[in-house]
GUFIFI-502954 format. One record per residue (C-alpha): residue number from 1; x, y, z. Coordinates in steps of 0.1 Angstrom, whole numbers, plus 5000, padded with zeros to 4 digits. Layout:
residues N
   pos     c1     c2     c3
   NUM      X      Y      Z
...
//
This chain:
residues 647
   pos     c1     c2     c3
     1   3307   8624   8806
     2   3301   8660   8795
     3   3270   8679   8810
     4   3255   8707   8793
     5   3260   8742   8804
     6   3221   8744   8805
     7   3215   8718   8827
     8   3244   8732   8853
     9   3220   8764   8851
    10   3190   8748   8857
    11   3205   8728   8888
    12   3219   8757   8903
    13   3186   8776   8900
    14   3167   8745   8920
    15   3193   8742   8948
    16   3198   8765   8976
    17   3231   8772   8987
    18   3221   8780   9021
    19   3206   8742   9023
    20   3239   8727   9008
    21   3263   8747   9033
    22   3245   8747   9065
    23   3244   8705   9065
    24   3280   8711   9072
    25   3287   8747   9085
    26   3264   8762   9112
    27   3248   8793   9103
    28   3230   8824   9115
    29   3211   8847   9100
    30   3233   8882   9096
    31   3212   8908   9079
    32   3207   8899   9044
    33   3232   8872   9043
    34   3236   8838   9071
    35   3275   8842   9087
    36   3295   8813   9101
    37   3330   8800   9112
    38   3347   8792   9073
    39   3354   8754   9071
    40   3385   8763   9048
    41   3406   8776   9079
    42   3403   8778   9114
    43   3392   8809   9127
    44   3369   8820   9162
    45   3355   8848   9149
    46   3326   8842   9120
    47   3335   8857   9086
    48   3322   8834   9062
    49   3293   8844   9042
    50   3260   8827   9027
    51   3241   8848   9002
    52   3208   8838   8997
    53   3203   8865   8968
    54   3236   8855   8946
    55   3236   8820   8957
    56   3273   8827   8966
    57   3295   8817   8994
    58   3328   8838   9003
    59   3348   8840   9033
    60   3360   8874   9041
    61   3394   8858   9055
    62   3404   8833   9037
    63   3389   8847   8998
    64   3376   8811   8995
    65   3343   8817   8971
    66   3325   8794   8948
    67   3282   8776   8942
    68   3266   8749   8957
    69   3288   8727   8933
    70   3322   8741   8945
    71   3315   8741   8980
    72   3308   8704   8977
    73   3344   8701   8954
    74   3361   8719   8980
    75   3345   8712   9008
    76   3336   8672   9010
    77   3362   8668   8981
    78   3338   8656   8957
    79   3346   8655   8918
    80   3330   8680   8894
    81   3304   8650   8882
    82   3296   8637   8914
    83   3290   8668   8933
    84   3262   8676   8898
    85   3252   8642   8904
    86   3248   8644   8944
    87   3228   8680   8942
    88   3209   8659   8913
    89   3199   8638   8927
    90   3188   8663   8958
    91   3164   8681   8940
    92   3154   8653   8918
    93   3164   8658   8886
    94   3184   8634   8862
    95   3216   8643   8848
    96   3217   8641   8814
    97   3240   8617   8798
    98   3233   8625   8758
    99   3264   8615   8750
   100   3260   8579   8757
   101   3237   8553   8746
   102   3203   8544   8765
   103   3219   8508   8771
   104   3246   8526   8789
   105   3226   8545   8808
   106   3205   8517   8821
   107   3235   8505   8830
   108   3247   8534   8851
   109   3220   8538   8865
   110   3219   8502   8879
   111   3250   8508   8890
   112   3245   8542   8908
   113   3216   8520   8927
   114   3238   8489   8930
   115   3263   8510   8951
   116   3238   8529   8970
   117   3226   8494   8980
   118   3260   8480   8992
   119   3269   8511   9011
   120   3235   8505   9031
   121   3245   8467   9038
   122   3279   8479   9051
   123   3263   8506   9072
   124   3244   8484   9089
   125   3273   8459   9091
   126   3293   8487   9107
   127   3267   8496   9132
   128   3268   8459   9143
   129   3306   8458   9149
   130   3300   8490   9170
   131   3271   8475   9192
   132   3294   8444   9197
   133   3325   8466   9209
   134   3304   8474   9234
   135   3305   8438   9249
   136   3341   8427   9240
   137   3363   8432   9268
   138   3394   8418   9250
   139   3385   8442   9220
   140   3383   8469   9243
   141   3415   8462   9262
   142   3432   8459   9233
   143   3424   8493   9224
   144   3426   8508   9259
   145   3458   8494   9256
   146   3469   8511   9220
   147   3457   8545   9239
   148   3427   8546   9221
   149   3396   8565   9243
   150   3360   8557   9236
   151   3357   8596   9223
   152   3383   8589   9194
   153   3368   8548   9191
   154   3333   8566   9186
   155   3346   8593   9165
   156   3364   8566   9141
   157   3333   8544   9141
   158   3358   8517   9157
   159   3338   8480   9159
   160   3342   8446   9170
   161   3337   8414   9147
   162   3333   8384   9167
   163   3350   8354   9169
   164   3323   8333   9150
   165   3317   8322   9113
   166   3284   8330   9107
   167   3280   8365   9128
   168   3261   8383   9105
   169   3239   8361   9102
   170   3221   8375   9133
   171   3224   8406   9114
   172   3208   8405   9082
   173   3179   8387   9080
   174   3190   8365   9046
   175   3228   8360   9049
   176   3222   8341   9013
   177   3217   8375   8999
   178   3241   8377   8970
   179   3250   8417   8980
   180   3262   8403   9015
   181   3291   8388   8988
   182   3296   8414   8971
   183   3301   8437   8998
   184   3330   8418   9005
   185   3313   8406   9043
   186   3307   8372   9035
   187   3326   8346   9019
   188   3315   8320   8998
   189   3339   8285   8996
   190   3343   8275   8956
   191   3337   8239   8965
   192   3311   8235   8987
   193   3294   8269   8987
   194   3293   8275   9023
   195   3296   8310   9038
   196   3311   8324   9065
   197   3318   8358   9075
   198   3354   8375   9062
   199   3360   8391   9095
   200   3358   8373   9129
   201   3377   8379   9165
   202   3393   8416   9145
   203   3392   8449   9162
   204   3373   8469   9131
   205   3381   8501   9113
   206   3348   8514   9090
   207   3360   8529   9058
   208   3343   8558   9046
   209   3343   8579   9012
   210   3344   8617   9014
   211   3307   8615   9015
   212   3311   8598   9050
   213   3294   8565   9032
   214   3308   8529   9046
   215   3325   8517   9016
   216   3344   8491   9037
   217   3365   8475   9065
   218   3400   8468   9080
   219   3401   8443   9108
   220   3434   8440   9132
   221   3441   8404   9147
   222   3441   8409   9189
   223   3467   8389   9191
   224   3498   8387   9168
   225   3479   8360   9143
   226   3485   8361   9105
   227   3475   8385   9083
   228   3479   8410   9108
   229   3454   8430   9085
   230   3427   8423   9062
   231   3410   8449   9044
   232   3372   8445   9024
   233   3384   8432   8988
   234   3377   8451   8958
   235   3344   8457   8951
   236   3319   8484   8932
   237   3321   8505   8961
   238   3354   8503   8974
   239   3387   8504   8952
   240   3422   8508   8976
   241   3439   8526   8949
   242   3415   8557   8953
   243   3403   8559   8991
   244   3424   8566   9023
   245   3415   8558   9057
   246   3404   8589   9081
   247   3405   8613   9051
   248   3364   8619   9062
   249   3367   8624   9097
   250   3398   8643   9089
   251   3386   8672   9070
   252   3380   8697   9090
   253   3417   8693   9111
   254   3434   8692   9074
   255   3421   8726   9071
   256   3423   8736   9103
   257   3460   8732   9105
   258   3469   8734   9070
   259   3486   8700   9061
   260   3474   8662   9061
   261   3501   8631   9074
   262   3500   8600   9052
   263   3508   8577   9073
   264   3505   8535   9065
   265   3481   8518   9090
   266   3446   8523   9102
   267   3464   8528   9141
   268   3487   8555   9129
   269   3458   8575   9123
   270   3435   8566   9152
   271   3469   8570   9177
   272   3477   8603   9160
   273   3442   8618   9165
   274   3441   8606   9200
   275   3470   8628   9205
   276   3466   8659   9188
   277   3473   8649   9154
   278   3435   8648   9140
   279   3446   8652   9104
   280   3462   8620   9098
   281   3449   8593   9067
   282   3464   8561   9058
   283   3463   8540   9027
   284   3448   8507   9025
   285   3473   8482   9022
   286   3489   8499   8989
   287   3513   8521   8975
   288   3506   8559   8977
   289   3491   8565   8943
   290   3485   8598   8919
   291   3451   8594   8924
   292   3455   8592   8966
   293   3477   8624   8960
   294   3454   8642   8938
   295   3420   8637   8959
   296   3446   8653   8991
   297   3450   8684   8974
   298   3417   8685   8972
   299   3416   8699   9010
   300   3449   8706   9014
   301   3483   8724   8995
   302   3504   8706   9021
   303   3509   8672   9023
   304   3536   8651   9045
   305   3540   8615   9042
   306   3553   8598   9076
   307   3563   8563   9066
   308   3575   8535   9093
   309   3614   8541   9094
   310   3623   8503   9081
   311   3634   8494   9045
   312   3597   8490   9039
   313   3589   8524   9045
   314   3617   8536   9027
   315   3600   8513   8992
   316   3567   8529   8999
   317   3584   8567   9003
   318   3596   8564   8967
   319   3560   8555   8956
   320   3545   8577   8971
   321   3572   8603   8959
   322   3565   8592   8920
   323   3526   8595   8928
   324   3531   8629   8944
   325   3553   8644   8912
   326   3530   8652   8889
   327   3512   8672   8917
   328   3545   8692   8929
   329   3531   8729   8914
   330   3552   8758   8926
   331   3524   8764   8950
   332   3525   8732   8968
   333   3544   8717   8997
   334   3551   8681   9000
   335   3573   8665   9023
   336   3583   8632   9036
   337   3590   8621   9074
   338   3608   8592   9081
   339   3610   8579   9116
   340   3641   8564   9130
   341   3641   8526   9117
   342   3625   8507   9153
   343   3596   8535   9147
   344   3562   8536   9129
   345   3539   8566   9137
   346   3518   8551   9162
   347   3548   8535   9184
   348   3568   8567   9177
   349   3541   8592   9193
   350   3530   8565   9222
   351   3572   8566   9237
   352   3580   8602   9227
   353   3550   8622   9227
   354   3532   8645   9207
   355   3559   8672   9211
   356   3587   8650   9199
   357   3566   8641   9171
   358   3554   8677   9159
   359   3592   8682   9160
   360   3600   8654   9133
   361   3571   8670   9112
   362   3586   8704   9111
   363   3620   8687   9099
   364   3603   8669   9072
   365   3623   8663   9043
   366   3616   8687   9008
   367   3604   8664   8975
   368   3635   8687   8959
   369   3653   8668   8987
   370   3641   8637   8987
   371   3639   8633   8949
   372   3676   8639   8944
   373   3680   8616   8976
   374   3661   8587   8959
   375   3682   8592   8921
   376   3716   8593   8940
   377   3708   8557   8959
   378   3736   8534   8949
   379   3756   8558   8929
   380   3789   8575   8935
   381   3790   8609   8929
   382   3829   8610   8933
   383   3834   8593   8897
   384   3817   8600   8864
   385   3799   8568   8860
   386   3781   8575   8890
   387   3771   8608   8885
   388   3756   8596   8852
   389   3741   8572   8866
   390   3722   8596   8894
   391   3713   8617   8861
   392   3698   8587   8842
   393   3679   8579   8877
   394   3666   8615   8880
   395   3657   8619   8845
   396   3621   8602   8848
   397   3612   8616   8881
   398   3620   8652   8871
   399   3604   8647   8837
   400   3567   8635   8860
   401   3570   8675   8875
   402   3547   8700   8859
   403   3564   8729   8844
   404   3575   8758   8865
   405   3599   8777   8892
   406   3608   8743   8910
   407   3614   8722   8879
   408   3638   8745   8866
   409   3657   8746   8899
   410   3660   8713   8903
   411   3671   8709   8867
   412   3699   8733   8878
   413   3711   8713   8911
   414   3710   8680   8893
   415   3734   8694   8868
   416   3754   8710   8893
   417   3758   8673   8907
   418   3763   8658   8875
   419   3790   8685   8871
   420   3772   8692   8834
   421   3758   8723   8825
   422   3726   8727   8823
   423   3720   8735   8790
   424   3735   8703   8784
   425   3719   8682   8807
   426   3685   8695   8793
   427   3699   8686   8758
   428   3706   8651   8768
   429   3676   8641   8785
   430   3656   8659   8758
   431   3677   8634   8727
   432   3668   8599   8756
   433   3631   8611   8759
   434   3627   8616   8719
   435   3646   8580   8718
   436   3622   8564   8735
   437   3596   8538   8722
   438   3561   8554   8714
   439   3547   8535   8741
   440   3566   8553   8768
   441   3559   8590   8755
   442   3521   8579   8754
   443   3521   8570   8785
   444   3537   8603   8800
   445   3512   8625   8780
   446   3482   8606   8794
   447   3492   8610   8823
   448   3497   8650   8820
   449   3466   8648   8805
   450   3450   8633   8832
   451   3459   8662   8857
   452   3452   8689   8827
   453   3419   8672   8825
   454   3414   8677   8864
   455   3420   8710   8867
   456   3390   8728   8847
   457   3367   8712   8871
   458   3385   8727   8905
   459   3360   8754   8911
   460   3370   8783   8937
   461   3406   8768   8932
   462   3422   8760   8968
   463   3455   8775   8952
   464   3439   8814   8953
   465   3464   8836   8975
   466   3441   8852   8999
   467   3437   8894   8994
   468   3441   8917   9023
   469   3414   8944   9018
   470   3407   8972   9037
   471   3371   8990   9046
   472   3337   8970   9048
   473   3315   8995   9052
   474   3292   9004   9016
   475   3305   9041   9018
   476   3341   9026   9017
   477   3333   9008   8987
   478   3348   9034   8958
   479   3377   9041   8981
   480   3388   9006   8989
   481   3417   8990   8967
   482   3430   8952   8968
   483   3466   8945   8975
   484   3467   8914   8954
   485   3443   8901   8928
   486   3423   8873   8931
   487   3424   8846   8907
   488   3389   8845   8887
   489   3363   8819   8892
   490   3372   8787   8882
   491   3407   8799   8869
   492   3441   8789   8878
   493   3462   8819   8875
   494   3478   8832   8903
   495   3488   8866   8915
   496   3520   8882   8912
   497   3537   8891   8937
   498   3532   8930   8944
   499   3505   8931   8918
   500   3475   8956   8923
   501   3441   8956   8912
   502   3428   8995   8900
   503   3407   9015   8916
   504   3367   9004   8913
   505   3353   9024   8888
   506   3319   9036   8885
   507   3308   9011   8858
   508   3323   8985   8879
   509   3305   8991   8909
   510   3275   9000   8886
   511   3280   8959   8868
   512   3286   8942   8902
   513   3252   8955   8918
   514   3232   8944   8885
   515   3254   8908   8887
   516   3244   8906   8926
   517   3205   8915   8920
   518   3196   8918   8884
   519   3159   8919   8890
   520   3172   8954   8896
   521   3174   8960   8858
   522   3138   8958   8860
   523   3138   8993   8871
   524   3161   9003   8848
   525   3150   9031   8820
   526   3157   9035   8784
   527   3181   9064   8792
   528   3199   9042   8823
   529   3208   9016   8798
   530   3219   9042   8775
   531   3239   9056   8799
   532   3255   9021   8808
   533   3264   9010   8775
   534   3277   9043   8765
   535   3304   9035   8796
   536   3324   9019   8767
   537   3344   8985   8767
   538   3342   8957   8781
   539   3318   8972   8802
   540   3293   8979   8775
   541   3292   8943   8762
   542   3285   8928   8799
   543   3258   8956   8803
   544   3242   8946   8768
   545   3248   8902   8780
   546   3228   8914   8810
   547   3200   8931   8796
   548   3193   8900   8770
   549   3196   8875   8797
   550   3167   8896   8815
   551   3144   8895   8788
   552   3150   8860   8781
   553   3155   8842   8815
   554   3146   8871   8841
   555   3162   8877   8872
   556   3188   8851   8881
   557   3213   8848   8905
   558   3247   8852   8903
   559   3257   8815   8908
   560   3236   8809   8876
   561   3246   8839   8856
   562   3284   8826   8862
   563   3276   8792   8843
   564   3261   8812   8815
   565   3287   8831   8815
   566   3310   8806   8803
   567   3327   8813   8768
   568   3312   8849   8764
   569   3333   8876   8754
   570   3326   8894   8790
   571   3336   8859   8811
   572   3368   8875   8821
   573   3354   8910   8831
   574   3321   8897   8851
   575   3338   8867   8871
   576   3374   8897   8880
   577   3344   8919   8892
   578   3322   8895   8913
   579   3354   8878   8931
   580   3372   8885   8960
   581   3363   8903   8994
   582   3357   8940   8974
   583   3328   8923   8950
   584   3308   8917   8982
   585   3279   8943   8978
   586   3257   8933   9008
   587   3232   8959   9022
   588   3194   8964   9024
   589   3181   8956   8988
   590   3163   8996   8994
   591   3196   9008   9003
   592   3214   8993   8969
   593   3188   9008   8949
   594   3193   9038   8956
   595   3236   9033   8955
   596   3225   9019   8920
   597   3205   9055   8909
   598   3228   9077   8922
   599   3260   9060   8906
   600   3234   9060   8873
   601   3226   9098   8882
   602   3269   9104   8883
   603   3273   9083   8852
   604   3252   9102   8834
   605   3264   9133   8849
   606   3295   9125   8834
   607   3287   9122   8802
   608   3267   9151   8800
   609   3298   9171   8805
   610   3315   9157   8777
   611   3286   9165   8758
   612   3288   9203   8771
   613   3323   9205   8759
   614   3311   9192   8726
   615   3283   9218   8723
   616   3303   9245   8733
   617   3331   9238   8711
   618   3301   9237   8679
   619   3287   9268   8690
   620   3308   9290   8670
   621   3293   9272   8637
   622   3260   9261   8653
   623   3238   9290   8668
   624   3216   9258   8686
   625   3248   9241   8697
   626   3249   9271   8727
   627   3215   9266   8735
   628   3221   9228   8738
   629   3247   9231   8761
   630   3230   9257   8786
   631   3202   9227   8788
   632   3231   9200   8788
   633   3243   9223   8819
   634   3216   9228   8838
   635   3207   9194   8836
   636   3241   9183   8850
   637   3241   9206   8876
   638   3209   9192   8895
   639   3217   9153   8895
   640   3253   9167   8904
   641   3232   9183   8936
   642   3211   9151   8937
   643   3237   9128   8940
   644   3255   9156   8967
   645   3218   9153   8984
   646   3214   9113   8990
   647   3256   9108   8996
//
């Protein structure tokens, strides 16, 4: 689905970014700006700011920056279409879909309402199951029992589904109702059509999207019945291969202490929060896939998955290890914690404590680890057969790593254990991949394409290494000087390490007060835009963007200038300027006007002495060129004394 650049503009110009943030980050009016603790890493002190003016966010600690649209990526870990769609639908306006057919988009947009429909029904489900915990002292016990306290059972949502067949029945008013179905509540019998509800006597754990919607339900047996657990079956709202359990309520603890545990059960997560460990999420019943491991990184560049210590957990470690490869960038950490074999999670942190169990997460294993780990299984590194054979196992998971320092050091150690150089072992497993069928190498480049395809769309990108800057104050602003640069908006790049950004220039400073209030070009004379295109390039081509935008669209802010930015020759220059803690040029909107005329007044002072230097240099040919320059002079010389008069 590709949305136009002009609708982005247009969305970002009807929301408010004060709205969007404050329904998840308390705010208070600071000057200009509204200040609050940043929900991208824990901190007591408030440095995270809302600008009303540029429609920007930025936290002074942690460099995190971005729209309404990339708060919501970041943030609640929406996708780059649904956040559009979800502020959309906010504001009332209709994404445009041109590139589809109208019988298509009839069709998504009964959809769209078909799953806002079932989330309702299993809302309301949901809140039934809660009010019945209330009066199920087995339920209860059971929980009391696993450790569980009514703060975490209320935080989790935890319910009760009793041991009837038609409970919900007393619940909705027309249990026939087809989406009661196809919500996966009810179940209807193929031969006789009776119904009866999927869940009865099970202790129940709500399912929730990043968007804290009830997509669906896990039920424990209170007793040791078969299944133990039965999860809501696939249906337009709820697919296991893309959701985790507790990944909602986990958020803010992700961020807060910098990693999420993948753990296997619902009660993994619910015991680990009980006890400290609020950033736990489980899968539903399935294999760790790419797509669990890409919506993680989402809120997180650290992930540990803490599998049960039996055989089993040991299958589901190497699935989650070839789900978590194509993720492994140099700038990620993923581990993997495996329990001693009696041991899951929950059990583990109930007999040893949360201590013991923070202990076992700082020894995680390494992926490097683990991956070589996983292709030496079975193999015999003392002969040659089995070394080849660990280098025909590792071949495919090294291949799933995206390109960079860590791939080309584990492309070293394998050789080293495959006693090969590495030249050679590259060679080799080069000649098997261009051997292999079609099929195979198509399948490998979709799925690199899959994550290429991902990336464009991670706004404010979590990966941005945050700058230490020095002086806040305005006056500081032409002394102050980054000690790392920020990656642009929307980029990917990262900086190296000891890199520096220059010194703010003039024209710099003079480009990022215009991109924070442009109504201020407004004010702007013939001569002050002279002056700033005569500044030279690439300054001169954002100055001349600006001024055309004006007269065509008037004052915007900066979250809507950025989306029009995309694809123009000054992109690069405009986003380097307005990123990062030195872009912030907050004051009183009387005060910046005047910063903006007397670094106009400088600017121009500037240029008037290289214009002296001309004249006087023609004066020996040119009886006016002497004249020219005592005017050039004494012109100077007073908005040099005017500028010395309002510093």
């Amino acid at each position: 689905m590709t949305i136009p650049q002009a609708f982005i503009q247009e969305l970002l110009a009807r929301v408010d970014v004060v709205d969007i943030v404050g329904r998840y980050v308390p705010l208070k009016k600071g000057g200009a700006n509204f200040m609050g603790l940043c929900p991208f890493h824990g901190e007591k002190s408030p440095s995270f700011s809302v600008s009303p003016s540029k429609q920007f966010y930025h936290c002074f600690g942690c460099g995190k920056n971005g729209n309404a649209i990339s708060f919501l990526m970041e943030h609640a870990g929406m996708g780059f279409p649904e956040a559009v769609q979800d502020l959309a639908q906010q504001v009332g306006l209709q994404v445009p879909d041109d590139d589809i057919t109208p019988q298509e988009k009839e069709r998504a947009a009964a959809q769209r309402q078909k799953q806002a429909t079932l989330t309702d029904v299993l809302e309301k489900a949901a809140q039934a199951y809660a009010q019945q915990l209330r009066t199920a002292p087995r339920a209860v016990t059971y929980l009391k029992g696993r450790g569980v306290s009514g703060a975490i059972a209320k935080r989790y949502g935890l319910g009760y589904a009793p041991d009837g067949w038609r409970h919900l029945a007393s619940v909705f008013a027309h249990y026939d109702d087809a989406l009661l179905q196809e919500s996966g509540l009810v179940i209807v019998n193929e031969e006789d059509h009776k119904r009866y509800d999927r869940f009865r006597d099970r202790v129940m754990f709500p399912i929730r999207n990043v968007k804290g919607e009830c997509i669906g339900f896990g039920g424990r047996v209170l007793g040791d019945e078969k299944p133990k657990y039965l999860n809501s079956p696939e249906t337009p709202v709820f697919h296991k291969g893309q959701e985790l359990y507790g990944l909602f309520e986990a958020r803010t603890a992700i961020r807060e202490q910098g990693f999420v545990l993948v753990t296997e059960g619902y009660m993994d997560v619910v015991a680990l929060a009980q006890l400290g460990f609020a950033n736990a999420v489980a899968t539903l019943g399935t294999a760790c896939t790419p797509e669990h491991v890409g919506k993680l990184f989402r809120f997180t560049e650290s992930v540990i998955f803490s599998f049960d210590g039996d055989s089993a957990g040991q299958r589901a470690a190497r699935k989650a290890l070839e789900g978590a490869l194509p993720y492994a960038s140099d700038t990620r950490s993923i581990k993997f914690l495996f329990l001693p074999p009696e041991h899951d999670p929950d059990s583990f942190i109930r007999a040893h404590g949360s201590d013991a169990f923070a202990r076992q997460v700082g020894q995680a294993m390494p992926l490097s680890r683990f991956l070589i780990e996983a292709a030496s299984v079975q193999c015999d590194l003392g002969t040659p057969e089995g070394r080849a054979h660990m280098a025909s196992n590792a071949r495919p998971l090294w291949s799933a790593l995206p390109d960079g320092a860590l791939k080309r050091q584990l492309l070293g150690e394998l050789a080293t254990l495959a006693q090969l150089p590495t030249h050679d072992l590259a060679d080799l497993w080069r000649q098997t991949t261009e051997r292999q069928t079609p099929r195979t190498q198509t399948s490998a480049s979709d799925t690199r394409q899959h994550h290429a395809e991902d990336a464009p769309w991670r706004y404010g990108s979590s990966n941005q290494a945050p700058t230490a800057q020095t002086g806040t104050g305005r006056k500081n602003f032409n002394r102050r000087k980054t000690t790392g640069s920020t990656p642009a908006y929307g980029g990917h790049g990262h900086p190296s390490p000891g890199s520096h950004t220059p010194p703010v220039s003039r024209a710099d400073h003079a480009a990022r007060l215009l991109l924070s209030h442009m109504d201020f070009i407004d004010e702007l004379s013939h001569e002050d835009h002279a002056t700033l295109c005569a500044s030279g390039e690439p300054h001169t081509a954002l100055f001349m963007w600006l001024e055309g935008q004006f007269h065509e669209h008037g004052a915007q802010p900066w979250a809507v200038l950025r989306e029009s930015l995309r694809g123009s020759a000054c992109e690069h220059l405009a986003v380097r300027l307005m990123t990062g803690a030195h872009a912030q040029a907050e004051g009183e909107t009387r005060e910046l006007r005047q910063e903006l005329r007397g670094l106009l007044n400088r600017m121009l002072a500037e240029q008037l002495r290289t214009q002296e230097t001309q004249a006087l240099a023609a004066a020996h040919s040119d009886p006016a060129a002497l004249q020219r320059y005592r005017d050039l002079q004494t012109r100077r010389v007073a908005l040099e004394r005017l500028g010395h008069q309002s510093s």
